[in-house]
PASE-160131 format. One record per residue (C-alpha): residue in one letter; x, y, z. Coordinates in steps of 0.05 Angstrom, whole numbers, plus 5000, padded with zeros to 4 digits. Each point is the difference from the previous one (the first is absolute). Layout:
<titis>
AXYZ
...
</titis>
This chain:
<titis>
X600344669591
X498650555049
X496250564979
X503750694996
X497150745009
X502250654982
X501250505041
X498350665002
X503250305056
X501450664977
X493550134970
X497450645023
X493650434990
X500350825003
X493250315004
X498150764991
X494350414964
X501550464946
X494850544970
X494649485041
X501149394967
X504749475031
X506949964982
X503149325017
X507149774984
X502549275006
X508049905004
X504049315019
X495149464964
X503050044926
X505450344955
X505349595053
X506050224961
X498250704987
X503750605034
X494050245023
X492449834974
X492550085022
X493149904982
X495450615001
X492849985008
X496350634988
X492449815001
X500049524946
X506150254954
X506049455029
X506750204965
X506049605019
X506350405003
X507949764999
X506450385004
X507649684985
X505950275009
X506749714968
X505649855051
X505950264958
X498450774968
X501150014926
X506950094958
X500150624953
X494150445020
X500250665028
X492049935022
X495949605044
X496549474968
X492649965015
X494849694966
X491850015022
X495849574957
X492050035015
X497549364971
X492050034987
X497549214990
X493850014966
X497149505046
X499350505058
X493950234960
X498049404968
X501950034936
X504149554956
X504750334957
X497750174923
X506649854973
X501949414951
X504749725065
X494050065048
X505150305050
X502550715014
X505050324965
X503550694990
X498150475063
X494350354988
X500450844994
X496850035069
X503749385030
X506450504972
X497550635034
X497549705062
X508449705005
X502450704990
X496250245052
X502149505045
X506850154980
X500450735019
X499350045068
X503849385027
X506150194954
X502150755036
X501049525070
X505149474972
X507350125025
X503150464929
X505849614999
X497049255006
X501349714931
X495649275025
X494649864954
X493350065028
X494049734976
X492350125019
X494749514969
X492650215023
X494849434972
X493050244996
X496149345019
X493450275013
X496950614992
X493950365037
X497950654948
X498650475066
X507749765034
X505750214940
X504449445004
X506150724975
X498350115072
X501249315028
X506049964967
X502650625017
X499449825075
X502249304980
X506450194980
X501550495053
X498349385055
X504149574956
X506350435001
X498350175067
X501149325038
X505449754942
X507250035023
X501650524935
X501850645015
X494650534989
X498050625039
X492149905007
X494649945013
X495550394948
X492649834998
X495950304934
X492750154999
X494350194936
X497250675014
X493250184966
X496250634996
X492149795004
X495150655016
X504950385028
X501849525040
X507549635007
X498849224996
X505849485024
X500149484951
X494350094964
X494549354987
X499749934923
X493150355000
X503050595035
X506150044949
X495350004940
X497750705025
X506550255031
X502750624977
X507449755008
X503349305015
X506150295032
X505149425032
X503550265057
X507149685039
X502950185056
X504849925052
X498950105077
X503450764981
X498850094927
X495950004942
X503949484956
X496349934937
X493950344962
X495849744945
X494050394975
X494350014944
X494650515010
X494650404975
X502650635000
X500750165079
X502950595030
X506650005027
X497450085067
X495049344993
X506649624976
X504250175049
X494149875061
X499749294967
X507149865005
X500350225073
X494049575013
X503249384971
X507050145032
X496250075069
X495649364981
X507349684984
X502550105067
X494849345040
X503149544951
X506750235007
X499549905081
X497949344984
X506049774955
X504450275057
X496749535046
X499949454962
X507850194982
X501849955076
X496749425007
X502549484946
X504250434960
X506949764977
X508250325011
X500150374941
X506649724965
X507250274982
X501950194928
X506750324983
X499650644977
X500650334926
X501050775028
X507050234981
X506150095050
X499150705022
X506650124989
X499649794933
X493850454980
X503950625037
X505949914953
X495449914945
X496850695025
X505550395003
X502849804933
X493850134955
X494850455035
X502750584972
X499149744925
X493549655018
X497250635020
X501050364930
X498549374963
X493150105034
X497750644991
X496350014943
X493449854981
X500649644934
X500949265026
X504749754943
X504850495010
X500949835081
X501349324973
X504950124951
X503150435051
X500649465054
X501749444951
X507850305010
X500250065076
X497749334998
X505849674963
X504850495038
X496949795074
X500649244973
X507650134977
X502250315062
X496349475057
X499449364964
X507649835020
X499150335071
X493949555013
X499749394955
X496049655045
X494650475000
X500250254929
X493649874989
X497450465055
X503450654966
X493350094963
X496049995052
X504550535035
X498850464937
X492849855005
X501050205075
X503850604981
X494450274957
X495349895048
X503750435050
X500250584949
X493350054978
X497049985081
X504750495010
X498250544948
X492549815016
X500650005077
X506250515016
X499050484940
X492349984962
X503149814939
X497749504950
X504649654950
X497250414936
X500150625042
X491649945008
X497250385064
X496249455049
X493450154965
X501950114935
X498049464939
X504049924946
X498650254920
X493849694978
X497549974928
X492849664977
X497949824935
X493449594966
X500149704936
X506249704991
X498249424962
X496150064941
X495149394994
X498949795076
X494950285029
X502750375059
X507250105014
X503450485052
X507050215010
X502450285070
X507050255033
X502250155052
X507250124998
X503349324974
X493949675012
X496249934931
X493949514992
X495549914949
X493849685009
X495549734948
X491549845006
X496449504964
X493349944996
X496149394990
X492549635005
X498049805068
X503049224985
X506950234999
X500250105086
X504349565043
X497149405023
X504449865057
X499549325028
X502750005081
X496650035069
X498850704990
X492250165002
X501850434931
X498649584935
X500550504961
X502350634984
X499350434929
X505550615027
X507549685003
X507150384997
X505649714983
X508050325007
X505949864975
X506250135019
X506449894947
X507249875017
X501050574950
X495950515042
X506150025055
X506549904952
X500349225008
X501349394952
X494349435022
X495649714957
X492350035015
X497849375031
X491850265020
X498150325055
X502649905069
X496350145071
X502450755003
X497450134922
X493749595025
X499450445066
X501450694962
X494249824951
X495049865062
X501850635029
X499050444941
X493249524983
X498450145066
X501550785002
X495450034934
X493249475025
X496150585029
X499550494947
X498449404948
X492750134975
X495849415007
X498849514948
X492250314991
X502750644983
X506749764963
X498949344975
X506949744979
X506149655035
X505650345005
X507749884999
X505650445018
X507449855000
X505450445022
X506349954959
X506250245043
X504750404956
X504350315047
X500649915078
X502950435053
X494550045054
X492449795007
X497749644945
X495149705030
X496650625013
X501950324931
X496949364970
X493850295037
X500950754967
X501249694932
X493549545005
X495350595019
X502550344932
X498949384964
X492849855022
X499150774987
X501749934933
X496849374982
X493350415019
X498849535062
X495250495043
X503449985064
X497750295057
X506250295019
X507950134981
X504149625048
X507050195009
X505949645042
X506650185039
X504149755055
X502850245056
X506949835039
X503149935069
X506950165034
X500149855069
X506049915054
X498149955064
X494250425023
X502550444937
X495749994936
X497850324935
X495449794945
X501150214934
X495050054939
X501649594924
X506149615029
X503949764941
X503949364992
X506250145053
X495150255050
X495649485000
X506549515001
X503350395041
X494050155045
X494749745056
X493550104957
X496149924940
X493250225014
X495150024942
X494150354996
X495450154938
X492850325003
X496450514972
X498650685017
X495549795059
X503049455031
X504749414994
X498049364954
X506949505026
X505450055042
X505749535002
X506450165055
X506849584999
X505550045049
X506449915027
X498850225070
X496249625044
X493950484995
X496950745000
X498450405059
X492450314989
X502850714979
X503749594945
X494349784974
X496250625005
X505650504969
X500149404941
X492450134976
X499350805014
X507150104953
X497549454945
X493350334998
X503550644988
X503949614940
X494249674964
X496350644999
X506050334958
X500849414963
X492549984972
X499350765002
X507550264973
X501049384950
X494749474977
X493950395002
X504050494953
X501249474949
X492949705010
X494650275028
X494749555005
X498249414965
X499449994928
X492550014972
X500849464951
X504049374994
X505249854950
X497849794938
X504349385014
X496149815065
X494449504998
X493350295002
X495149875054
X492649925002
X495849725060
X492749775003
X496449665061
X494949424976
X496149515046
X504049455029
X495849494967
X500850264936
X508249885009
X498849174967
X496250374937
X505950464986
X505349485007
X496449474968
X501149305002
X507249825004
X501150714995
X497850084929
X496050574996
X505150445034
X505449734958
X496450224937
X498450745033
X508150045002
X501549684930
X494450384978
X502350715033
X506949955006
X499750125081
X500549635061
X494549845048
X500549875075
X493949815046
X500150145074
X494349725036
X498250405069
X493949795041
X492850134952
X504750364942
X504649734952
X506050684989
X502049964917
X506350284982
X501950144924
X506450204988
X503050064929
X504650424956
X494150324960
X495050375042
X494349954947
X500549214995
X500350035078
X493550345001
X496949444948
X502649505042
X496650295058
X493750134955
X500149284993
X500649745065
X494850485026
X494749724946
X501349265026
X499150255071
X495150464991
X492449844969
X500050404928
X495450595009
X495450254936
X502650594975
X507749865013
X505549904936
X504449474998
X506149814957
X498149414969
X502749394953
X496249754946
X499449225015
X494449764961
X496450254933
X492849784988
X495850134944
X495550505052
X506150325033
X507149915036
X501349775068
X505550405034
X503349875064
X500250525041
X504549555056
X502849265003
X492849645009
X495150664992
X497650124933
X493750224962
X496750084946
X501250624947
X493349904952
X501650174933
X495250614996
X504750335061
X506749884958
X500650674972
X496250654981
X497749774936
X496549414974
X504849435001
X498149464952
X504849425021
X503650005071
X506149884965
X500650654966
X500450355069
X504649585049
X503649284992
X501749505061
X505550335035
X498250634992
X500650495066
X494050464997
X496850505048
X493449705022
X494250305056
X495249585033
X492650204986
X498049435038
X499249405046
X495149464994
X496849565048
X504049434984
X507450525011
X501849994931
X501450664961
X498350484953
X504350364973
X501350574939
X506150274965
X494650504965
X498950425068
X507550065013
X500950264932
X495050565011
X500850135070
X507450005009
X502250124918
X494850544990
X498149554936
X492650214967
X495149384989
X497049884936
X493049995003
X498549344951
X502249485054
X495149534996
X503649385028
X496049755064
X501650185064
X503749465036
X495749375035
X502149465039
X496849424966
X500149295027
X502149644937
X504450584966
X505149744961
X498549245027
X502249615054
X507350154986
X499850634999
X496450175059
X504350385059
X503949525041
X499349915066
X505350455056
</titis>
């Protein structure tokens, strides 16, 4: 039998450098029966990327199907999954995010009327901390689509801007994004700015806006080399019938109801335009089903086109909004703080039909996120969570969890929020917000963000700053455009932009732009941050900071309380005992919880409990074990032992010492029964420490030093001695 090879003979290597480290992309060896597929090596971080496209466009939809999925495998960082399965499951929040972003740029440049399904699978196989593999697959996917025979309008390339020193860094090295001021993901086309992602601490607008230039300029190598590598084995970009409606059929359509459409949509209350509609609807439907039965089920999509004609025309032709709202002008807003009685932080905002409430919980260090993906975070003890009910826009579903955009409005607000968090040294809890959408017409992401600046306000978190968020719009026809400030729902439908931006007074802490268009000219960008600077500021100034001003001195009575204590590392085994006994008995014992973070020569103790006094005996306690008793401090104590010559009281699990008889009480005690009984809890100071470490202690000094109690003057009990044989072998202290 002959031996057989394959082939490879399409097999090609691309080869460029991108913010200095080598960018390498493989095509033609694997993924045969792909549309289009590559293999992207970015230093170390390889992430294999596939796009499909269906060859027959879908029955009964009126949008283009896309999906992106950004699959993390856990062996790309060498780890084997925790779960019970030993495999991965659901996506992970980041994997989520990280598809979102993906999706937002490449969607703008698909054909509008292609109804094909399209999917994008990027595979993180390996991944190098100072090369992101977001990036790799961002570039991925744009090569992918490039070279495939589906139609798209690229290439985009996408970049991570940092802000190190002053100084703007091109995809910043792990080390240089732990001390970034921002991590701001920039797309682009050879033209445009196509998407924006931002986190930051605080920058100005002008620092913002520098970075995104810088990224769309870094943006513009990469995108060169698609094109070449387009031209070179790129594929005929196939044929797909089109869903856009006969333009004679939309101009009938026109002609008929754009008269009715347009009062149906002035107003500002959203429920009413919809009730208004619902009859033109039926009447439209009544009059051209029979004239075009063949293409009935495009007569919705010429209404939706009708609409869409209005509103650009009252924005473009005549300044006027649907609610009758000047360019610049927000809508009503209304704050409040409080709402709920027995949380410990809850905030109400609106802002027109937008209502959220937003609700904090606070909790002991242990209740963070572990989060388990090839993210370098492990942990994290600040998490937001949104949620957004069918009930919130007028609709009948029932709640099935969270989906990617509930998942990707929570980031955004968590992200907005990160920088004014106080550090777990100087606010030692973990703390939970969620964002309940009650009513939606506009933004909810960013009133998600409003509502969770009240909340942490009034749960007494110190922040270091009020954050408030708005977004800003875009009409544009030609070289024609107009932004406009808190777009509501029809505008941002009906529209070309949804650009988010929350911050504080200073600067900007998250950004987050979608778009219909295929991307923003640089005085697009700019006119977007100077007018939602302007907002913010009234927001904070006119609204929030009226209903709270700064964050409340105490917590609620319902919140946990929280006491810290540093001890030395290797005194962490003495507190927790063995098999964790001794802590276990501090809790039972003090009704509290106890975690134990170990960092470098320290061990970091956090008590947290509902009673603040039996946190601070817990703590007491803890700090005894770790710390050598001194003579002269007092100690709670528990009667364990009664001996004919005194009581020996613990003063923590595996300290005691000895109360001699003569130091019970102020007077003459004849029998150490008369004055305390095994389990009694007694006040005890140490008057001293003998050579061997075992203790003296009296109940008698306590009495008159703290109690103010006068001493009798017939004691005549001796003074206590350590004798070698008291009370026998048995009795003698045991050993620690």
């Amino acid at each position: 039998m002959a031996n057989s090879f394959m082939t490879f003979d399409k097999f090609r290597t691309f080869e460029t450098e991108f913010a200095g480290r080598p960018l390498i992309i493989e095509t033609g060896k694997t993924t045969q029966l792909a549309n289009g597929a590559c293999l992207v090596r970015y230093g170390e971080t390889v992430v294999h990327v596939a796009v499909t496209g269906a060859a027959k466009p879908r029955e009964g939809i009126d949008f283009f199907p896309l999906s992106v999925d950004f699959e993390e495998k856990l062996y790309s960082v060498g780890k084997i999954p925790g779960s019970f399965l030993k495999r991965e499951g659901r996506p992970s929040e980041k994997a989520i995010l990280t598809s979102r972003v993906i999706d937002r740029p490449i969607r703008p440049l698909f054909p509008k009327d292609m109804r094909n399904d399209v999917s994008v699978v990027c595979t993180v196989m390996s991944v190098d901390p100072d090369c992101e593999p977001q990036i790799a697959a961002m570039v991925g996917t744009s090569i992918a689509l490039s070279i495939s025979d589906i139609p798209w309008n690229g290439p985009i390339s996408a970049c991570s801007v940092g802000y190190v020193d002053g100084e703007f860094v091109i995809n910043p090295t792990a080390a240089q994004r732990e001390v970034s001021d921002m991590a701001t993901t920039v797309a682009s086309t050879d033209s445009r700015i196509a998407m924006i992602e931002a986190g930051a601490n605080c920058v100005s607008d002008e620092v913002m806006y520098n970075a995104i230039m810088a990224g769309h300029e870094a943006n513009q190598k990469i995108i060169e080399f698609i094109k070449g590598m387009q031209a070179e084995i790129g594929k005929e970009k196939f044929s797909y019938p089109s869903n856009e409606p006969d333009e004679e059929m939309f101009s009938a359509i026109k002609e008929f109801a754009e008269a009715d459409v347009k009062v149906a949509m002035d107003t500002d209350d959203k429920t009413v335009r919809d009730a208004r509609l619902l009859p033109i609807y039926e009447a439209v439907h009544a009059k051209f089903d029979e004239i075009y039965p063949d293409s009935a089920e495009k007569i919705d999509e010429c209404m939706y086109k009708v609409q869409k004609y209005i509103v650009r025309r009252w924005l473009l032709d005549d300044q006027k909004r649907v609610d009758g709202r000047g360019m610049n002008d927000i809508r009503p807003l209304a704050s409040e703080v409080g709402i709920l009685p027995r949380v410990h932080g809850s905030g109400l905002f609106t802002r027109g039909q937008t209502q959220v409430l937003t609700i904090a919980t606070l909790g002991p260090a242990s209740d963070g996120q572990i989060i388990d993906g090839i993210d370098e975070e492990e942990f994290k003890r600040y998490m937001h969570h949104y949620n957004f009910p069918s009930y919130s826009v007028g609709e009948t579903r029932p709640s099935r969890g969270p989906g990617r955009r509930e998942i990707g409005h929570g980031a955004l607000a968590e992200r907005a929020l990160v920088p004014v968090i106080p550090s777990v040294e100087e606010f030692p809890y973990s703390i939970r917000l969620v964002s309940e959408v009650l009513s939606s017409n506009g933004s909810t992401s960013q009133g998600s963000v409003c509502g969770s600046t009240l909340a942490l306000m009034d749960a007494g978190v110190p922040i270091k700053a009020p954050v408030a968020g708005i977004s800003c719009g875009l009409i544009t026809e030609g070289d024609r455009w107009m932004t406009m400030v808190d777009i509501q729902g029809v505008e941002d439908f009906f529209g070309d932009m949804d650009f988010k931006v929350a911050g504080t007074h200073e600067g900007i802490t998250a950004i987050q732009m979608d778009l219909k268009i295929s991307g923003l000219l640089p005085e697009m960008v700019k006119e977007a941050l100077e007018k939602t600077h302007v907002a913010r500021n009234y927001i904070l100034d006119e609204v929030m900071l009226k209903a709270i001003a700064e964050p409340r001195a105490e917590l609620s009575k319902y919140a946990p309380k929280m006491l810290t204590t540093t001890i030395p590392a290797d005194k962490i085994s003495e507190v927790i005992g063995k098999g964790g006994k001794v802590i276990k008995e501090i809790q039972a014992q003090c009704e509290v919880k106890i975690d134990i973070e170990e960092d470098g020569e320290n061990g970091q103790v956090f008590v947290s409990g509902v009673d603040l006094e039996n946190c601070k005996r817990a703590l007491a306690i803890v700090e005894t074990i770790a710390m050598d008793p001194e003579p002269g401090a007092i100690y709670l104590g528990k009667v364990v032992r009664i001996m004919d010559f005194g009581a020996f009281v613990e003063i923590a699990p595996g300290k005691e010492g000895l109360v001699h008889i003569s130091q019970l009480d102020v007077k003459r005690t004849e029998k150490v029964t008369d004055v305390v009984n095994v389990g009694d809890v007694i006040r005890v100071k140490v008057l001293e420490i003998d050579d061997k470490g075992r203790l003296n202690l009296s109940r008698r000094d306590v009495l008159i030093e703290v109690d103010g109690m006068t001493p009798e003057n017939d004691i005549s009990n001796d003074r206590p001695r350590r004798d070698s044989n008291r009370g026998g072998r048995d009795n003698r202290r045991p050993r620690r």
